[in-house]
Residue, then its C-alpha position, 0 to 999 in steps of 0.5 A: x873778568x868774572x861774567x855772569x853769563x854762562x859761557x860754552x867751550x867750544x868742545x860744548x859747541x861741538x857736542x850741541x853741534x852734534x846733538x842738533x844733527x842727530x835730532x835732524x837725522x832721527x826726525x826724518x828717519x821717524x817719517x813723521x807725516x808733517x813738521x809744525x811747531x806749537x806756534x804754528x797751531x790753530x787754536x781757534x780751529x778748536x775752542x774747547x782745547x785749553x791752549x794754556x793747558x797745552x802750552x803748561x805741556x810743552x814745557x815737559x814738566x810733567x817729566x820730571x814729576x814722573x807723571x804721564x800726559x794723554x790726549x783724549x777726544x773724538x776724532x778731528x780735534x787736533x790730538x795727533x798734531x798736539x802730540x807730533 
């Protein structure tokens, strides 16, 4: 029976298995100074950031224009935790 849902072998499951380990070891190896995910961000702290504009980012598209993304701004904004 044909599926149309793309199904993953478990040498797959192995390899992302692997891979989720190795991105949990490389973030605490980074020392980075807090674990917040984009959900977690107060965007009424700071009215002026676009959270649309910031969601667009997260989706790394960016990337594959070969363009560059910089976070501008005095201190206190909100620029370092944008960008961990």
């Amino acid at each position: 029976m044909y599926s149309s849902t793309p199904t993953c072998s478990s040498t797959c499951w192995a390899l992302r298995l692997r891979h989720a380990g190795y991105l949990r070891t490389q973030t605490r190896l980074a020392h980075l100074p807090f674990h917040r995910t984009l959900e977690q961000f107060d965007f009424g702290f700071q009215p002026p950031i676009d959270e649309r504009q910031i969601r667009e980012l997260a989706t790394l598209a960016f990337v594959a224009d070969a363009a560059n993304a910089f976070f501008l701004g005095p201190p206190g904004v909100g620029k370092m935790v944008c960008h961990l």
